[in-house]
C-alpha positions in Angstrom: 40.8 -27.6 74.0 41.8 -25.0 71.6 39.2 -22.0 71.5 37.4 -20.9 68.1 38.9 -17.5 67.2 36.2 -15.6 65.6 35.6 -12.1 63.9 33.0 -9.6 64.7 32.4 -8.1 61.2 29.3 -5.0 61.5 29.1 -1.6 60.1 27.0 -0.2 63.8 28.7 -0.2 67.1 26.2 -1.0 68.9 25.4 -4.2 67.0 29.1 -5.0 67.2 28.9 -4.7 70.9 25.6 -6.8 71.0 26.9 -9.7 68.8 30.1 -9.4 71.0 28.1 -10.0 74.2 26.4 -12.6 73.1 29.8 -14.9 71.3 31.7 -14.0 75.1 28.9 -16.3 76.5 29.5 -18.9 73.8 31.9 -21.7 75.4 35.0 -22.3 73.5 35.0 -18.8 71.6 37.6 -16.0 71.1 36.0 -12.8 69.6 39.9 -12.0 67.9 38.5 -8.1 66.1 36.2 -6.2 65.5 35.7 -4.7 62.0 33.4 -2.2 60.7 33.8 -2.9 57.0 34.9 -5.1 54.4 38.4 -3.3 54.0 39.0 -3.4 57.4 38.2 -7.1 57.8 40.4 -7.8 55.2 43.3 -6.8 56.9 42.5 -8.5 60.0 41.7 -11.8 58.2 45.6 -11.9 57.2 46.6 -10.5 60.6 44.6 -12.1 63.3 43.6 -15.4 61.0 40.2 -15.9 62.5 38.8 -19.6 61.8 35.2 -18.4 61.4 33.7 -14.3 60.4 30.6 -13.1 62.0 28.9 -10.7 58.9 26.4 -8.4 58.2 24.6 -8.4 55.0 23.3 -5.0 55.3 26.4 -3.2 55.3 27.5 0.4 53.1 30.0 0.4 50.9 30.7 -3.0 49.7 27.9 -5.3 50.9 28.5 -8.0 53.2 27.0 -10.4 50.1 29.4 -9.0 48.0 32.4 -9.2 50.7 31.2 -12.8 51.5 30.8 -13.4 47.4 35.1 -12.1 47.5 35.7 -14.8 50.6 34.5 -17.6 48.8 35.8 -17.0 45.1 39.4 -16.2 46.9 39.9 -17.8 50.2 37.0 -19.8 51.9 36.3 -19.6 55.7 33.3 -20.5 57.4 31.4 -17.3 57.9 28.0 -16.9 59.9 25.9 -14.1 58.2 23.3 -11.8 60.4 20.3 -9.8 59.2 17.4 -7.8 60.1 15.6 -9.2 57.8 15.4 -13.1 57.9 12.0 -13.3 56.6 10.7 -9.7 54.4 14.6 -10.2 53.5 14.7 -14.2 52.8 16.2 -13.8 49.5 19.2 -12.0 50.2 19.4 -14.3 53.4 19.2 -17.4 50.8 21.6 -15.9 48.6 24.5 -15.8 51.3 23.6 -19.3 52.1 23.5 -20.0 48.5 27.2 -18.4 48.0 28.3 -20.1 51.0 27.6 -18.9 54.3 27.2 -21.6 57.2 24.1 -20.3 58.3 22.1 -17.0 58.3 20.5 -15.3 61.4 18.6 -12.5 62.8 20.0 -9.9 64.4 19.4 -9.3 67.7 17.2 -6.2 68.6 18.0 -5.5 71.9 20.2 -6.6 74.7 17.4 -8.7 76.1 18.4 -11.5 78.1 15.6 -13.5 76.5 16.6 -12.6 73.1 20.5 -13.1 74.0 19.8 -16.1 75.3 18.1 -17.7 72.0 21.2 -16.5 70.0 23.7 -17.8 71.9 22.5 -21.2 71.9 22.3 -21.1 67.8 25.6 -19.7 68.1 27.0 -22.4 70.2 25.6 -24.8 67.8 26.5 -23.4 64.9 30.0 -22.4 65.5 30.6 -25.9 67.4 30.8 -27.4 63.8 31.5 -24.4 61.7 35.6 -25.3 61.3 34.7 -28.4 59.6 31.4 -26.9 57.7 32.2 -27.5 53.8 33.6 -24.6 52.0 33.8 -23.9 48.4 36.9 -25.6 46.9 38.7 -21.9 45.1 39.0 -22.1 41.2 37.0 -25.7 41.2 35.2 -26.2 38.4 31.7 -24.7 37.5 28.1 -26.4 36.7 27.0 -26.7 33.5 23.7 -26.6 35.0 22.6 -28.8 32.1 21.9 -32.8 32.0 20.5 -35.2 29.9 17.1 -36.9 30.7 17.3 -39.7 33.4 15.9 -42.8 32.4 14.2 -42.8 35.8 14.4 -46.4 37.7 11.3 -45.7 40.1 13.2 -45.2 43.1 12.3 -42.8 45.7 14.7 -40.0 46.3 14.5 -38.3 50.2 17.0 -35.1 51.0 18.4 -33.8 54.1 19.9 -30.6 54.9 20.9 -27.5 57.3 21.3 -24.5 56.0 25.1 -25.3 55.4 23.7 -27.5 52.8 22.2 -24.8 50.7 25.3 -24.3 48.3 25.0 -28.3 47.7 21.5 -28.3 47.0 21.5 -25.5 44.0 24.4 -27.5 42.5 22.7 -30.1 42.8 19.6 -29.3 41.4 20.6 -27.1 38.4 22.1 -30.1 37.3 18.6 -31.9 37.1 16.7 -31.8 34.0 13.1 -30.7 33.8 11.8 -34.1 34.2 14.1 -35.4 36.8 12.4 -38.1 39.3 10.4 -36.6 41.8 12.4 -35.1 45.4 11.7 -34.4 48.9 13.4 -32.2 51.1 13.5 -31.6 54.9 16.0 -28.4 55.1 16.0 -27.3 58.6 16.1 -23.0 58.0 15.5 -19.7 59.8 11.5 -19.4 60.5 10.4 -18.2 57.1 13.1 -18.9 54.4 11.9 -22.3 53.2 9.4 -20.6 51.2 11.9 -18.1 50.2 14.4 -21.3 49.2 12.2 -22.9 46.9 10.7 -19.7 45.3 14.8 -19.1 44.4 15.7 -22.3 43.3 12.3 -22.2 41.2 13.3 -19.8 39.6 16.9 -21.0 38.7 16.5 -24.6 37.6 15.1 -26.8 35.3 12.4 -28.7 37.7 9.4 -27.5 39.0 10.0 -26.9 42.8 7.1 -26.4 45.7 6.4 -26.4 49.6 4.4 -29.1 49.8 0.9 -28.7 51.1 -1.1 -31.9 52.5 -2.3 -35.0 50.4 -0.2 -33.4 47.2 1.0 -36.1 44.4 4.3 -36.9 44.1 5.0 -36.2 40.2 7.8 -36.2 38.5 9.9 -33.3 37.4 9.4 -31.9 41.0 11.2 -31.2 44.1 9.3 -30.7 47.3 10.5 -29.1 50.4 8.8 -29.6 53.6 7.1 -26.6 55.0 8.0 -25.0 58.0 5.5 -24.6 60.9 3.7 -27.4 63.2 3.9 -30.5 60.7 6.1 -32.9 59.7 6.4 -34.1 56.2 6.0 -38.3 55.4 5.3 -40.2 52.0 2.3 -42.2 52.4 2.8 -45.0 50.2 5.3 -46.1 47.1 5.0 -45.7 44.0 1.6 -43.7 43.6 2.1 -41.8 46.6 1.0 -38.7 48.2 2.3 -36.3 51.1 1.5 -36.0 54.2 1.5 -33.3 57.1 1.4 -34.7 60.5 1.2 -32.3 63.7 3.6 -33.8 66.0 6.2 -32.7 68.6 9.8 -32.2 67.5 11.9 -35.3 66.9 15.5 -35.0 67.9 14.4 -30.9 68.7 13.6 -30.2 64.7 10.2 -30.3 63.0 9.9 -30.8 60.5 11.9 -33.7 61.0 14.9 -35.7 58.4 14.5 -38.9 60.3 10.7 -38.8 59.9 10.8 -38.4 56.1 13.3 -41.0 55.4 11.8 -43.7 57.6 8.2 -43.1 56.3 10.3 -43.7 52.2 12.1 -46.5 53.7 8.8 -47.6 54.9 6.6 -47.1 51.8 9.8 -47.5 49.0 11.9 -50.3 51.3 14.9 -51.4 49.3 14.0 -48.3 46.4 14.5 -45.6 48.5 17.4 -43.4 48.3 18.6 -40.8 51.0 20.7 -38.3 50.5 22.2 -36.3 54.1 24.3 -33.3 54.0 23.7 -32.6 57.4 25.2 -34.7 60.2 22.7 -33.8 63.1 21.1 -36.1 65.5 18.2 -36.0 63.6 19.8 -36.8 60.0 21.5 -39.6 61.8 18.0 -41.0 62.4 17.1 -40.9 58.8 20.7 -42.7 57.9 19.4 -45.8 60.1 15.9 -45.7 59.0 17.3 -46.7 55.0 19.9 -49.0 56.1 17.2 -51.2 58.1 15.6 -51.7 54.8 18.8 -52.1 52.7 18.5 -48.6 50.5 20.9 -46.7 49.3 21.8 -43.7 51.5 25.0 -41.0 50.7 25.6 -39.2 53.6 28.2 -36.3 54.0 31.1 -37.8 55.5 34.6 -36.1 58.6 36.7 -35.7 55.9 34.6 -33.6 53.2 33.3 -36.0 50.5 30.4 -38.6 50.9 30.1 -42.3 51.9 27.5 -43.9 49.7 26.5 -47.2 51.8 24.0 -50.1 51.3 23.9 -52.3 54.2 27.4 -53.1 55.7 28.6 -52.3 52.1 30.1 -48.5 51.4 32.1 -46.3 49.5 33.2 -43.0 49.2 32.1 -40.4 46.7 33.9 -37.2 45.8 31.8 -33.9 46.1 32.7 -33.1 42.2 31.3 -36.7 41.7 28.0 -36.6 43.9 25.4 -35.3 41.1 26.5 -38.3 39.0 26.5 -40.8 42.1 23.0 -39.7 42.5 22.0 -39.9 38.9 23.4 -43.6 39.0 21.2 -44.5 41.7 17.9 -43.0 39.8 18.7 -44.2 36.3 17.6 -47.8 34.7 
């Protein structure tokens, strides 16, 4: 099997030569440069065509927000981003997820085996599906980030997403108006950025959005992310509902958990529930099933870049420029 050829892009040496220790233990890499800038990066992303970037954000000079901002708009490759500051720093981390980036991590501190150890196996993970992560599509078209009112059907939206998903949700939900039906979201984060994801999109777009806290209403014209910490999120009954926070272990290694969420809907909203996935981990998988077993409508992010929108054994595709409206469709009388 082909190896993933990847480049090192950091302005400190020694943080080039960390991050390099820890991708030569990854199976199936190839660290192809090392770069201590945008500009020089630039001209080893035309030489050495690397199939995924490792970047810093906190770089002089041009920024590595700004230098990952210039990937995007001109030619899009999955790009990891590392920080020092994951969590005092969550919204510049959110904002590189928000532009594009695959995923955002810490920085490691020291050569610690311990600490190597943890990074490597997120780096394994992430870089095992970064070649087919969804990219930005260059010169495609822009949101309005305005819509009409949605003459709401009663059915119960449920979302689930990685951090890869991040661009996907703000177009998503700058296209919802102020009163759009109620939504809840499992996105599985760095410790300490859901807060910082919802605080950004809050500010951004028309509906109200929260981390939910226990026994909280589910009202319309707001969007509720699952908090991070010891709980998994649940609907306790449909319509008239209320969330719930329940301290269990990890399901398929994630808490809080996208399979939870979407089989307590499907349980409470059965055949007017509706799942959206734009992560394709074990655990979204879960969640998929849970909907089909009660014959809701689930669009899930599909191998070749769009979406499959299925209903039992029926399906179709969707086309990413078409998936607000698919949604919409689903929610609308």
């Amino acid at each position: 099997m082909a190896r993933t050829k990847v480049l090192v892009v950091d302005d400190s040496l020694t943080m080039r030569a960390l991050l390099c220790g820890a991708l030569e233990r990854v199976p199936g890499v190839e660290i192809v440069g090392l770069a201590d800038g945008a500009a020089e990066a630039r001209e080893m992303v035309q030489s050495l065509k690397p199939e995924v970037m490792t970047l810093d954000i906190e770089m002089p000079g041009m920024s590595g927000l700004e230098y990952l901002k210039e990937i995007m708009e001109n030619k899009p490759m999955p790009v990891i981003m590392f920080s020092t500051r994951t969590t005092d720093g969550a919204s510049e981390s959110i904002e590189a997820l928000r532009l594009g980036a695959v995923a955002c991590l810490p920085k490691p501190k020291v050569a610690a085996p311990k600490e190597l150890d943890a990074i490597i196996a997120k780096l394994g993970k992430i870089i095992g599906t970064a070649k087919n992560a969804r990219l930005p599509t260059v010169g495609g078209a822009k949101s309005t980030g305005k819509s009409a009112p949605i003459n709401w059907n009663g059915r119960l939206t449920v979302v689930g997403a990685d951090a890869s998903g991040t661009q996907s949700l703000f177009n998503l939900f700058e296209q919802m108006p102020e009163d759009c039906p109620p939504m809840l979201v499992v996105q599985h984060l760095e410790p300490g950025m859901v807060q910082g994801m919802a605080e950004k999109l809050d500010s951004q777009i028309a509906p109200r959005v929260l981390v939910a806290d226990a026994d909280m209403p589910i009202e319309k014209g707001t969007i509720y992310f699952a908090p991070q910490g010891e709980a998994h999120m649940v609907v306790s009954a449909w319509p008239d509902g209320q969330l719930k926070l329940l301290p269990r272990d990890p399901v398929a290694g994630e808490r809080p958990s996208i399979s939870l969420l979407f089989a307590s809907a499907a349980k409470a909203a059965t055949v007017d529930t509706v799942g959206l996935l734009l992560s394709d981990s074990d655990d979204a998988k879960g969640g998929a099933n849970a909907i089909s077993g009660v014959r809701g409508h689930c669009i899930s992010a599909n191998a070749g870049g769009g979406y499959t929108l299925e209903r039992g054994f029926a399906s179709q595709e969707v086309k990413p420029a078409d998936l607000t409206k698919t949604l919409i469709g689903l929610l609308s009388k």
